[in-house]
PDB file of N, CA, C and O in Angstrom:
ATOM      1  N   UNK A   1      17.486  -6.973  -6.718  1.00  0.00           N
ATOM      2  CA  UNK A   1      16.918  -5.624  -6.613  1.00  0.00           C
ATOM      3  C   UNK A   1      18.023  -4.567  -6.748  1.00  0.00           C
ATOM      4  O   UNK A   1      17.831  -3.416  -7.139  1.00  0.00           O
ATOM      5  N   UNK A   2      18.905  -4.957  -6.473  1.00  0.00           N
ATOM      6  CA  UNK A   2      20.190  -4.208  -6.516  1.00  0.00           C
ATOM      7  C   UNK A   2      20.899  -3.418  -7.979  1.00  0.00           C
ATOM      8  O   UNK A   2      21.419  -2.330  -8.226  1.00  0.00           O
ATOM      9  N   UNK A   3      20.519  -4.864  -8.846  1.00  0.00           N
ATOM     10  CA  UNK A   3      20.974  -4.599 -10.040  1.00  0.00           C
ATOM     11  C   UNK A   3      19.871  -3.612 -10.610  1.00  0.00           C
ATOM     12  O   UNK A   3      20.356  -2.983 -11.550  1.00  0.00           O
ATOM     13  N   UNK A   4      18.282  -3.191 -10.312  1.00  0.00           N
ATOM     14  CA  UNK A   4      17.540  -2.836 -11.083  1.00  0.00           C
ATOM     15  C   UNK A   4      17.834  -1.432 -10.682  1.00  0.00           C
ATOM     16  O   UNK A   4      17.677  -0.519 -11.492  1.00  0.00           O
ATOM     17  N   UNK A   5      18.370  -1.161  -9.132  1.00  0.00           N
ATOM     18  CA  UNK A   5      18.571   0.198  -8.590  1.00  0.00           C
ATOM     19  C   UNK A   5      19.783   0.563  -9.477  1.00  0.00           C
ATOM     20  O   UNK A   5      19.783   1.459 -10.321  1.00  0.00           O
ATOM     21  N   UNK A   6      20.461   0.026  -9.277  1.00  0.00           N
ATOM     22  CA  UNK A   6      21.715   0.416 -10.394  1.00  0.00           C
ATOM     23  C   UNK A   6      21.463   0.690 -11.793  1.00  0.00           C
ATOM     24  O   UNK A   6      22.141   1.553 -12.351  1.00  0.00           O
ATOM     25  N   UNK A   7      20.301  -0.132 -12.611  1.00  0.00           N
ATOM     26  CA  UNK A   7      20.474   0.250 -14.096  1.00  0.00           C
ATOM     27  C   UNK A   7      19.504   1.346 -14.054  1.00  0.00           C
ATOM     28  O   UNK A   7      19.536   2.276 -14.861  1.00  0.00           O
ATOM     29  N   UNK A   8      18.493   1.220 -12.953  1.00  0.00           N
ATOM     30  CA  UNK A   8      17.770   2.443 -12.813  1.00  0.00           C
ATOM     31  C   UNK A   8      18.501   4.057 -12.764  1.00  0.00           C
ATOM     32  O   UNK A   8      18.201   5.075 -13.388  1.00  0.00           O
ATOM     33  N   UNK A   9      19.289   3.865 -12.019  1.00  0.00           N
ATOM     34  CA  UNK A   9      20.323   5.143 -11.901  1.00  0.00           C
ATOM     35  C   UNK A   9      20.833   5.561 -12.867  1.00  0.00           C
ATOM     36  O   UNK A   9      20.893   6.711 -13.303  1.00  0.00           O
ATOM     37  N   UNK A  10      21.443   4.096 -13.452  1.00  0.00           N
ATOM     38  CA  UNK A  10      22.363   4.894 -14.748  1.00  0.00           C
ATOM     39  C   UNK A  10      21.565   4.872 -16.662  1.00  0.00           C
ATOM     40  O   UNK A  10      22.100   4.856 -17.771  1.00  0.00           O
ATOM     41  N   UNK A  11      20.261   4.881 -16.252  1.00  0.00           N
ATOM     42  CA  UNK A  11      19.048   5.377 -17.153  1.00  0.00           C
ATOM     43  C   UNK A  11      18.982   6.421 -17.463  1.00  0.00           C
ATOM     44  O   UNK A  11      19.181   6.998 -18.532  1.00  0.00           O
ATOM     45  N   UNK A  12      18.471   6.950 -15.795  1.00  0.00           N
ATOM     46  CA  UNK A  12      18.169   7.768 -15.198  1.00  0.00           C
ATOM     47  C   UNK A  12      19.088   9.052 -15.211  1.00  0.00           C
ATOM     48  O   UNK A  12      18.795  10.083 -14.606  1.00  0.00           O
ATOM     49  N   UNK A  13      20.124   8.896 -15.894  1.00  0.00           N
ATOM     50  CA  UNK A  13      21.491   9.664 -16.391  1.00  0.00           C
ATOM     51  C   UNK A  13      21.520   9.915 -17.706  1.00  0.00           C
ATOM     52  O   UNK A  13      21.796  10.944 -18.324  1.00  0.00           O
ATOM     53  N   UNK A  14      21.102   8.519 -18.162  1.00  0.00           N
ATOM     54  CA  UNK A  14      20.856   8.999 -19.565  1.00  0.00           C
ATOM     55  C   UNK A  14      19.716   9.811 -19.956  1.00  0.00           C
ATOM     56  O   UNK A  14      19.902  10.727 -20.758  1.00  0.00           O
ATOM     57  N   UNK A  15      18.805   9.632 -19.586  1.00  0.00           N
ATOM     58  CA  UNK A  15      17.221  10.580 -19.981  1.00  0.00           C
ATOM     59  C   UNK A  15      17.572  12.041 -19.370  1.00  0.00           C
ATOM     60  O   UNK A  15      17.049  13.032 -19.879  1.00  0.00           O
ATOM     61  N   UNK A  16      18.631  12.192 -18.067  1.00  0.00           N
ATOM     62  CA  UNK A  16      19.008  13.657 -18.155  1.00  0.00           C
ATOM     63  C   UNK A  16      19.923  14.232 -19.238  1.00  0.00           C
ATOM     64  O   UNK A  16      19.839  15.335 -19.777  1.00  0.00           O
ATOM     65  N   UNK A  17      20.823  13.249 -19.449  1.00  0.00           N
ATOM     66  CA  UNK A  17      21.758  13.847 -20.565  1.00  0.00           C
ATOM     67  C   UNK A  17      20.359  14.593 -21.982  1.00  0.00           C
ATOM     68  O   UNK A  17      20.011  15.735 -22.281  1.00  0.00           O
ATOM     69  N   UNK A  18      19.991  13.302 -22.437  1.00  0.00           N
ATOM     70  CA  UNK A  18      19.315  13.388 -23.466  1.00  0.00           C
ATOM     71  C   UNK A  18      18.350  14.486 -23.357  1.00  0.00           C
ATOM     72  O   UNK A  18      18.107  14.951 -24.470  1.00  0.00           O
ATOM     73  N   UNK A  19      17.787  14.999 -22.511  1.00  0.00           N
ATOM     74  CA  UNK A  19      16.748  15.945 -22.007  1.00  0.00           C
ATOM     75  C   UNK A  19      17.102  17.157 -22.550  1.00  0.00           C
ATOM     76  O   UNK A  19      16.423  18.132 -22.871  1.00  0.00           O
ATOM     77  N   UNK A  20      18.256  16.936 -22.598  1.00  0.00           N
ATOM     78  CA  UNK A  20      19.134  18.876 -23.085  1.00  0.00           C
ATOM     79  C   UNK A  20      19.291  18.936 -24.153  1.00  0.00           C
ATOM     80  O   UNK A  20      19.784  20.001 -24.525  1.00  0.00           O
ATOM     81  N   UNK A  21      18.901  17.605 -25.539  1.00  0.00           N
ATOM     82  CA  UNK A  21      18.131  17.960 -26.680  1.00  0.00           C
ATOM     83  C   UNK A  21      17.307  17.194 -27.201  1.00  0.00           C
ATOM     84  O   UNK A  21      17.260  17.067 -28.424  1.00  0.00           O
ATOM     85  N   UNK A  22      16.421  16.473 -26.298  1.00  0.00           N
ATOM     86  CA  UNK A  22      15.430  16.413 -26.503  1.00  0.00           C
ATOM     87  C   UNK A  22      14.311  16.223 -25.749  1.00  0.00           C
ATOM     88  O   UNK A  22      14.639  16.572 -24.615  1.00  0.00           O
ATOM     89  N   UNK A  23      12.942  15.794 -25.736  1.00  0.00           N
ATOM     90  CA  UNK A  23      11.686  15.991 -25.456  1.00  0.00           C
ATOM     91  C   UNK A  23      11.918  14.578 -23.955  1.00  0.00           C
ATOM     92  O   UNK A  23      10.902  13.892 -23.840  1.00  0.00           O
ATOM     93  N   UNK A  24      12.685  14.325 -23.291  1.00  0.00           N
ATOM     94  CA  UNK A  24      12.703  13.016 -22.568  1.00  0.00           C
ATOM     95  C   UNK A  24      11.838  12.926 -21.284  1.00  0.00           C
ATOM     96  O   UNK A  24      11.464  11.881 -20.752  1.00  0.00           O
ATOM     97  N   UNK A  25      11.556  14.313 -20.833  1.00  0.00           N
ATOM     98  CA  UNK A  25      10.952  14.592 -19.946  1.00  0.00           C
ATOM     99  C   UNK A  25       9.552  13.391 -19.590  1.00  0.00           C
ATOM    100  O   UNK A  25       9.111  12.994 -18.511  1.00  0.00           O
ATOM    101  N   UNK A  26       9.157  13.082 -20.985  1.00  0.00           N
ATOM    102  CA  UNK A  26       8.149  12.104 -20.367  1.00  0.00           C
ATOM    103  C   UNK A  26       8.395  10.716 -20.046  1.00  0.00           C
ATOM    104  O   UNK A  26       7.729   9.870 -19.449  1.00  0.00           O
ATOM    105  N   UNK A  27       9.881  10.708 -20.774  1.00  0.00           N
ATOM    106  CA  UNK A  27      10.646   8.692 -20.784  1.00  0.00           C
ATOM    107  C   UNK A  27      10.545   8.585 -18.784  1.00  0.00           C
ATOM    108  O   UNK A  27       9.819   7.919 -18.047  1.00  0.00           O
ATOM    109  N   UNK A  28      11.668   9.605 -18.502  1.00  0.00           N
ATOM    110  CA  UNK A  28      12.134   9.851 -17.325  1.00  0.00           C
ATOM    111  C   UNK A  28      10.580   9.852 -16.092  1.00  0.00           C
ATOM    112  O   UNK A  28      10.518   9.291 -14.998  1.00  0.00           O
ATOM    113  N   UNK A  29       9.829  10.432 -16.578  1.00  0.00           N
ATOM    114  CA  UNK A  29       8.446  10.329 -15.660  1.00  0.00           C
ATOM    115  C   UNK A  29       7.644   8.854 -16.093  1.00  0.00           C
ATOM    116  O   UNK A  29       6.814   8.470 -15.270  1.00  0.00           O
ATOM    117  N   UNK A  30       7.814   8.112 -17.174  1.00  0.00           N
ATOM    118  CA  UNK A  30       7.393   6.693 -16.890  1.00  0.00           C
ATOM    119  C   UNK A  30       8.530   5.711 -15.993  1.00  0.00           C
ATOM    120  O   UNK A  30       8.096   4.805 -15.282  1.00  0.00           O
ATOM    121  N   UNK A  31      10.067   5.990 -16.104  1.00  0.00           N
ATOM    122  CA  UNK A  31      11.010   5.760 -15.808  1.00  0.00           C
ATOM    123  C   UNK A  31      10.041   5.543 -13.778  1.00  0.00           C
ATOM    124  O   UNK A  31       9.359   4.717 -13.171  1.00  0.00           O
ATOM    125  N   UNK A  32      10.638   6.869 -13.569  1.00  0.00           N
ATOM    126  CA  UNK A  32      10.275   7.130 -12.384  1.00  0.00           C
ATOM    127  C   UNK A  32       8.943   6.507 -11.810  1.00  0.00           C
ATOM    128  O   UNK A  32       8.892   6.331 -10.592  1.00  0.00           O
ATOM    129  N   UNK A  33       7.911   6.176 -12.555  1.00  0.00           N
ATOM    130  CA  UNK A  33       6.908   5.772 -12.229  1.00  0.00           C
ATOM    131  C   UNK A  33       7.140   3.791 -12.365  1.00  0.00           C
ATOM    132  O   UNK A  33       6.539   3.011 -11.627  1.00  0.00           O
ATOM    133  N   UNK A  34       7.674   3.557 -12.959  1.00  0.00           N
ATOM    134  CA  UNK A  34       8.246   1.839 -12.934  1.00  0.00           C
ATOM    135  C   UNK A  34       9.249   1.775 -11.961  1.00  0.00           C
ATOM    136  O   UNK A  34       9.718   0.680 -11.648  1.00  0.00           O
ATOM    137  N   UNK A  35       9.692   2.966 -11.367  1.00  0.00           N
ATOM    138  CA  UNK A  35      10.856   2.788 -10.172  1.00  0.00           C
ATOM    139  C   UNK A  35       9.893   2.433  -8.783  1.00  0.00           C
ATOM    140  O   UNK A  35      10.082   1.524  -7.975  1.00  0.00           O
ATOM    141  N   UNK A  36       8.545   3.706  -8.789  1.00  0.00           N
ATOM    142  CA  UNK A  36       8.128   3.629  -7.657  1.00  0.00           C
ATOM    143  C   UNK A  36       7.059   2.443  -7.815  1.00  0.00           C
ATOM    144  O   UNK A  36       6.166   2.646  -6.991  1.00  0.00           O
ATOM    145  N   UNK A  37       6.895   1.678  -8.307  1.00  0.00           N
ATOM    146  CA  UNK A  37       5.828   1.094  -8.752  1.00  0.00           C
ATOM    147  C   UNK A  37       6.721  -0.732  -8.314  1.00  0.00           C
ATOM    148  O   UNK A  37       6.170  -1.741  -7.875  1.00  0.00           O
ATOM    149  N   UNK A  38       8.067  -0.535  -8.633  1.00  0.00           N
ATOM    150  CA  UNK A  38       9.180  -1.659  -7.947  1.00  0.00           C
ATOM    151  C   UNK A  38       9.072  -1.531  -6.981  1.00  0.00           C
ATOM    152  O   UNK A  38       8.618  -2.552  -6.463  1.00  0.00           O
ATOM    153  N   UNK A  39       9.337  -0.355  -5.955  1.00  0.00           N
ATOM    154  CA  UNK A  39       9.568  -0.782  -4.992  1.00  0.00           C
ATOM    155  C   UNK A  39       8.868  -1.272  -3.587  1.00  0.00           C
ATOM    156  O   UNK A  39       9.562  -1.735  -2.682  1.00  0.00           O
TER     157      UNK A  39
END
């Protein structure tokens, strides 16, 4: 579980980077929704 919190995080970095040119806003809200849906 450890490892999924971790690649989760550093995803979760990338879909912010990417957000500032482009549309990611919805990756990051399925993202978030397979996070809460783990735990």
């Amino acid at each position: 579980m450890n490892g999924f919190l971790s690649n989760d995080h550093l995803l979760s970095g990338i879909f912010f980077q990417l957000g500032h040119h482009s549309d990611s806003a919805g990756m990051f809200s399925i993202l978030a929704k397979a996070r809460s849906a783990a735990v």
